[in-house]
C-alpha positions in Angstrom: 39.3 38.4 -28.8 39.1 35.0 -30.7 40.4 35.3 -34.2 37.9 32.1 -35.0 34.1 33.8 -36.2 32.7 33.9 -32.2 29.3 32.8 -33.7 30.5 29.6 -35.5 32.2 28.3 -32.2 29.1 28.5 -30.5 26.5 26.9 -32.9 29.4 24.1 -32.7 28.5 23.4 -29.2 24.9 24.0 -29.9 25.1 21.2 -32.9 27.3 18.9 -30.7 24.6 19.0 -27.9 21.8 18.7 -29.3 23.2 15.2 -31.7 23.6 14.1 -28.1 20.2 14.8 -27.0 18.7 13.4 -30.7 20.9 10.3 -29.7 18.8 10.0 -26.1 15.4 10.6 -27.9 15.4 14.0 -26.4 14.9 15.5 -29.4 12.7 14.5 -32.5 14.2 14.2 -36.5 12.3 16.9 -37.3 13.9 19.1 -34.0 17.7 18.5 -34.9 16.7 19.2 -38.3 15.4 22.8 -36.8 18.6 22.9 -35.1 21.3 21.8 -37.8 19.8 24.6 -40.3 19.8 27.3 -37.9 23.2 27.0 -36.5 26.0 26.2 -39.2 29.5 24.9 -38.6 31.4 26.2 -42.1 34.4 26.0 -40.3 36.8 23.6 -42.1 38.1 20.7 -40.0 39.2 17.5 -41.4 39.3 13.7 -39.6 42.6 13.3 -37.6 44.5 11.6 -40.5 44.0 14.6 -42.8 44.6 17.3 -40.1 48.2 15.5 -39.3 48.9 14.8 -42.8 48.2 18.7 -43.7 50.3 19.5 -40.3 52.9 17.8 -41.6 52.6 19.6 -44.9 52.7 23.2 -43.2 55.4 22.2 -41.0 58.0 21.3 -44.5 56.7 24.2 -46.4 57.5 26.8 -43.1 61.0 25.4 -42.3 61.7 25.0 -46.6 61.2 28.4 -46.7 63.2 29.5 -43.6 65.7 27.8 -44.3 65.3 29.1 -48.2 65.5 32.6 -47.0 69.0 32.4 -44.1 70.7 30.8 -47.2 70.1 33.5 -49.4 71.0 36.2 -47.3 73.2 35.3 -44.2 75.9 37.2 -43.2 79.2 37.0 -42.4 80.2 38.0 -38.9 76.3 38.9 -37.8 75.0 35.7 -38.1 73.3 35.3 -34.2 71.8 38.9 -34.6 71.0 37.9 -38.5 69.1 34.8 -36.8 67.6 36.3 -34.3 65.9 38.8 -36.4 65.3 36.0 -39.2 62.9 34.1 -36.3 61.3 37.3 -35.5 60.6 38.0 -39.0 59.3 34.6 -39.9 57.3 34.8 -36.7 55.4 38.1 -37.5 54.9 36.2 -41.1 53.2 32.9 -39.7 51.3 35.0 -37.7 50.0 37.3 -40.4 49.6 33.9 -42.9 47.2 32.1 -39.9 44.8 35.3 -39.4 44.9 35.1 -43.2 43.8 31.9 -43.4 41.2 31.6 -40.4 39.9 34.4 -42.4 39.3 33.7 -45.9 39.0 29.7 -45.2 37.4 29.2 -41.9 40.4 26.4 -40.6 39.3 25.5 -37.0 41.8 22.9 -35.8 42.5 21.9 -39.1 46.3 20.9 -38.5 46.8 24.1 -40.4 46.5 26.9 -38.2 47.4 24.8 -35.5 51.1 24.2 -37.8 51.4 27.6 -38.1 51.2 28.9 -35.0 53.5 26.8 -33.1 56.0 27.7 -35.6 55.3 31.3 -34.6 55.9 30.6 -31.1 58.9 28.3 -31.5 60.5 31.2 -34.2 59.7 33.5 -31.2 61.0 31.7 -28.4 64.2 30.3 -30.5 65.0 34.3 -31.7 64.6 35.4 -27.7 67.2 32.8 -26.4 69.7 33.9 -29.4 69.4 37.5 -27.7 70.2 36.0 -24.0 72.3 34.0 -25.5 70.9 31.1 -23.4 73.2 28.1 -22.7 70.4 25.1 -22.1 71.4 25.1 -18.0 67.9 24.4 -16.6 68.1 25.9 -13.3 70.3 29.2 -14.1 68.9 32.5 -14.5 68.5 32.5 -17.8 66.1 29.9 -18.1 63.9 31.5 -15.3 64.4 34.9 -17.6 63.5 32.9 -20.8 60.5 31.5 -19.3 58.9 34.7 -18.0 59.5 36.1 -21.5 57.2 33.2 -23.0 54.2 33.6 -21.0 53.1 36.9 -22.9 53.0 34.8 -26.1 51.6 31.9 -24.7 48.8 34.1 -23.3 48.1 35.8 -26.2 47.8 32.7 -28.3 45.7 31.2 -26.0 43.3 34.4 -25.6 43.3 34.5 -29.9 43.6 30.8 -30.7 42.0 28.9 -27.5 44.4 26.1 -28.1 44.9 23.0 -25.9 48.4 22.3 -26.5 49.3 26.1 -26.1 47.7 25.8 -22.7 49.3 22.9 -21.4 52.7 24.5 -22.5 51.4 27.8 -20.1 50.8 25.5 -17.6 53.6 23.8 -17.1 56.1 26.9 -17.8 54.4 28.6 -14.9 54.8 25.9 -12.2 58.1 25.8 -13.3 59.1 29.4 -13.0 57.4 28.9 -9.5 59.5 26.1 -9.0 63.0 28.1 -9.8 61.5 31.5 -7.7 61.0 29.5 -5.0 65.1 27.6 -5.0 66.5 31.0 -4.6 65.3 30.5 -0.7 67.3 28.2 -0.1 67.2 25.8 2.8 63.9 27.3 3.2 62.5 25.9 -0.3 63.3 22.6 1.1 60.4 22.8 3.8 57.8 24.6 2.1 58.1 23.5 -2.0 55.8 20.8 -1.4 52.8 22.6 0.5 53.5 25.6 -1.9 53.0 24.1 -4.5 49.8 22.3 -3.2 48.6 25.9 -2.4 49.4 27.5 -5.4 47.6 24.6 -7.3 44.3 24.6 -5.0 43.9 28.6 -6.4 44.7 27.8 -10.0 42.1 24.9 -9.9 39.5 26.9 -8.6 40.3 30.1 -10.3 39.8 28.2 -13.3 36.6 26.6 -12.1 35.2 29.9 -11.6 36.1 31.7 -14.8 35.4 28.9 -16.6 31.8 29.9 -15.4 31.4 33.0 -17.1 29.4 33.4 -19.8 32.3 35.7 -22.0 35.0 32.7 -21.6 32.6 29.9 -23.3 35.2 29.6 -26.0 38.1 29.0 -23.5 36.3 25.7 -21.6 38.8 23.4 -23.2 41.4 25.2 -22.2 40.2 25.6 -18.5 39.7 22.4 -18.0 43.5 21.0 -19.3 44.6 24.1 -16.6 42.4 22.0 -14.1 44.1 18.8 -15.2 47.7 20.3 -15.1 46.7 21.9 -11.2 45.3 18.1 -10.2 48.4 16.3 -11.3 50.6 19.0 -10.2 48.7 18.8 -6.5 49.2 15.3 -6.1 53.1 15.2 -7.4 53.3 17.5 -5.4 52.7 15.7 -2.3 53.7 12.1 -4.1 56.3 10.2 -1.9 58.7 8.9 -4.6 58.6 12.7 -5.9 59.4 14.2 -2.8 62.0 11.8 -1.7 63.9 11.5 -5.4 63.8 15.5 -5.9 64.7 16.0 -2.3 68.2 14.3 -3.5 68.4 15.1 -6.9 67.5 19.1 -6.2 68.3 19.8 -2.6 71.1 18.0 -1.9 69.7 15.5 1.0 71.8 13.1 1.8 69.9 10.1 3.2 72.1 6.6 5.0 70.7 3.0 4.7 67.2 2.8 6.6 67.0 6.5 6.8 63.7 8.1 5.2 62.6 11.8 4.5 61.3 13.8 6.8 57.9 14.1 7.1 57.6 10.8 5.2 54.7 9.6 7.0 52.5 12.6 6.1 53.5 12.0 2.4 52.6 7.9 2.4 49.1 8.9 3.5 49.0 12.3 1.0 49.9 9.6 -2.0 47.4 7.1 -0.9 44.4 9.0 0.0 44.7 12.4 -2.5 43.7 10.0 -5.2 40.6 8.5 -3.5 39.8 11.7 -2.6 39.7 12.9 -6.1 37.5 9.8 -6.8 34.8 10.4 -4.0 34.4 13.9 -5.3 34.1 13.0 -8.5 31.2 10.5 -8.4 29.8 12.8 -5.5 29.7 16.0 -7.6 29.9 14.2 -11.1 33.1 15.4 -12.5 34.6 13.2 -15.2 37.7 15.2 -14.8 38.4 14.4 -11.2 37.0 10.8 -11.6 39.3 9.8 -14.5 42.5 11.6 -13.2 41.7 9.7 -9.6 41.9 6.4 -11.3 45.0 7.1 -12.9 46.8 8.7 -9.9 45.2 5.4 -8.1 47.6 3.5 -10.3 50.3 5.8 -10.2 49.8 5.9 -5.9 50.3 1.7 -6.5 53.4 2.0 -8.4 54.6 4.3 -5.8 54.5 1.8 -2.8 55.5 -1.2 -4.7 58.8 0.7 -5.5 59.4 0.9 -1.3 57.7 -1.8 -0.2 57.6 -5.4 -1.7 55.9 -8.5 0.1 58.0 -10.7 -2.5 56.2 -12.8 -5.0 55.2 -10.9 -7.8 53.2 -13.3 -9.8 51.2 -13.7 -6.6 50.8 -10.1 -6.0 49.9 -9.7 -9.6 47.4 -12.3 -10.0 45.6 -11.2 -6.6 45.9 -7.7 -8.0 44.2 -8.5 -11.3 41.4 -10.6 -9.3 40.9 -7.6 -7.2 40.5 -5.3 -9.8 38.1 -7.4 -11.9 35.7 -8.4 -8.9 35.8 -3.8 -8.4 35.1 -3.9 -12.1 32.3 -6.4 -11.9 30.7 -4.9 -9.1 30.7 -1.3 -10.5 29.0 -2.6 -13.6 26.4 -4.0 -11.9 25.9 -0.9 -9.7 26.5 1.5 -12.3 24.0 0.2 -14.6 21.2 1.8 -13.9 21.7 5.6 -13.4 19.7 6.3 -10.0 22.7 7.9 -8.9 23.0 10.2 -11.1 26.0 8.1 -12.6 26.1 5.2 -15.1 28.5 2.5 -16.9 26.7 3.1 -20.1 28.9 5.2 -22.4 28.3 8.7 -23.1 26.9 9.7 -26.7 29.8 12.1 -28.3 29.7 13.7 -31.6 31.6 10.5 -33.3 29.7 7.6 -31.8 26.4 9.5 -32.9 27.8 9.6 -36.4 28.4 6.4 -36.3 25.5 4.6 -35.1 22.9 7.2 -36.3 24.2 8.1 -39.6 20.9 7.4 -41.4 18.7 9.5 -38.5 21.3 12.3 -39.6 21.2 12.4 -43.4 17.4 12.4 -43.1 18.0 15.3 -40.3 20.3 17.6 -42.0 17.5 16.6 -45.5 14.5 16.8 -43.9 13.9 20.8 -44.8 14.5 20.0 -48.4 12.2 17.2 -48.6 9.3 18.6 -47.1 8.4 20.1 -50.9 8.1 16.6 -52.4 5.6 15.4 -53.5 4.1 12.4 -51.4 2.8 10.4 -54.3 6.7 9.9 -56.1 7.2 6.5 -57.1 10.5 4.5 -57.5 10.4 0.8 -58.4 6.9 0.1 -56.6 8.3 2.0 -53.0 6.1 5.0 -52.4 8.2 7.8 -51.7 11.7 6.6 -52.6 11.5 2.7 -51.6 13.6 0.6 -53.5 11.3 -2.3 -54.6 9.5 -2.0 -51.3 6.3 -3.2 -53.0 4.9 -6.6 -53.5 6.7 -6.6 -57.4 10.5 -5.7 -58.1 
């Protein structure tokens, strides 16, 4: 279970949502008022600046005192075992100091907690590869060992914590023990790594999709959803051309003579060029952000990918074309996009930020509007009635 109060997480949402609504007129003053006394947020968490300046903080005062404490008492000729129980130790303690904090001062991504558990993990990791005595070879057996071993802690921190950057390192530790499972076939892995990794990351994205569903994993969305960004990327690398051919030679050992190309490569020129319009078409059909964004980027990406193999000479020509292209798209979208009768529009989005910022006086009068109800109407300041500055015909 969450160590963050399940309640407060969930009127955060509630909060976010509705200043999104009150931002579309969907909601009245006197509604998000309703809405902002009902559900508090007392979690504490700062602007960005603060949360990286107070990381920063938490990250000098672990390592001062780790490094404090193996100076004190190293010794002599058990100094690996003496450091891998020192990381273990200090790993239990960071771990014991964050439910201590969430606890008694309600830190919620406050740069904090977020400090202190990635020291935990990185003392954990750091005191299992003293144990295996691991030598940094990336594609031994040690690192496929050492990776397994992570993925209980990176699942538990994600199931306690729900954190984003925790998640992303799950993700990408477990397509890469795939990866090093799947070299011990041999020449066989060199036929099948592409399309098995193209499988594996069809299940994980819609695995994802439907647990992300349920009703007991609300507090894990943001985590689903970088899963379904890793398992998007991953799919189309998978099937990229310049990743297949380059990896194909640096990885399995293919030899390739002047004019020669991979095999297969026709099937992976039109799995680089269409996988990202794909992701595009699905995105505005079944408006999906995720899959629209990433399928613009992976457009670019696709681009960059056959003007590395095929050049028609004359950049500043191809460039200027390019840009003329992709500002007469631009154009034209606008225009379309406009007006919403698709279901889709160019006009941004309200989050919880721009709301601050262009309705800050709709929200101080919002989050006062219960304690002003008990004025009375007839209070005079400077001839305003009811606290106008000088609003009267006299100053």
């Amino acid at each position: 279970m969450i160590a963050y109060n399940h309640t407060l997480i969930r009127n955060i949402s509630i909060v976010k949502k509705s200043k999104q609504w009150f931002s579309k007129q969907l909601i009245s003053t006197e509604q998000l008022s309703i809405v902002l006394k009902k559900y508090k947020t007392e979690f504490y968490s700062p602007n960005l600046f603060i949360k990286i300046g107070l990381f920063i903080f938490t990250l000098f005062a672990i390592f001062s005192a780790y490094g404090f404490y193996i100076s004190m008492f190293i010794i002599g000729q058990y100094i690996a075992g003496y450091f891998a129980f020192s990381c273990f130790l200090f790993s239990v303690i960071c771990v014991c100091a964050l439910e201590f904090f969430i606890k008694n001062n309600n830190l919620y991504n406050a740069g904090v907690d977020e400090c202190i558990l990635y020291s935990a993990l990185g003392f954990s990791f750091v005191g299992i590869g003293i144990m295996i005595k691991y030598d940094f070879n990336l594609f031994d057996n040690k690192t496929l060992f050492l990776s397994i071993l992570t993925v209980p802690f990176f699942i538990a921190s994600i199931v306690r914590y729900a954190d984003k950057l925790v998640t992303l390192a799950l993700g990408i530790c477990f397509y890469f023990i795939f990866f090093l499972t799947l070299l011990k076939l041999g020449d066989v892995a060199k036929l099948i790594m592409p399309f098995a990794l193209m499988i594996v990351s069809v299940l994980v994205y819609l695995a994802s999709k439907k647990y992300k569903q349920l009703e007991s994993f609300h507090y894990l969305n943001k985590c689903f959803i970088v899963i379904e960004c890793i398992a998007l990327v991953v799919f189309y690398l998978a099937g990229n051309y310049y990743v297949i051919r380059e990896s194909s030679i640096a990885y399995f050992g293919l030899k390739l003579n002047k004019g020669e190309d991979i095999p297969l490569a026709f099937l992976f020129y039109i799995l680089t060029a269409i996988v990202p319009l794909v992701y595009v078409y699905y995105g505005l059909k079944n408006k999906d952000k995720l899959l629209l964004w990433i399928g613009l980027i992976l457009i670019v990406i696709a681009a960059l990918t056959f003007k590395n193999y095929f050049s028609l000479g004359h950049p500043e020509i191809i460039l200027t074309l390019s840009g003329f292209i992709m500002i007469v798209i631009a154009y034209v979208s606008i225009r379309i996009l406009k007006t919403p009768k698709y279901g889709i529009t160019f006009e941004e989005e309200p989050d919880e930020d721009n709301f601050l910022k262009s309705n800050a006086e709709a929200m101080m009068i919002a989050q006062n509007f219960g304690q002003n109800e008990q004025t009375s109407s007839d209070t005079k300041f400077g001839g305003g009635n009811f606290g106008g500055a000088g609003s009267g015909g006299n100053f």
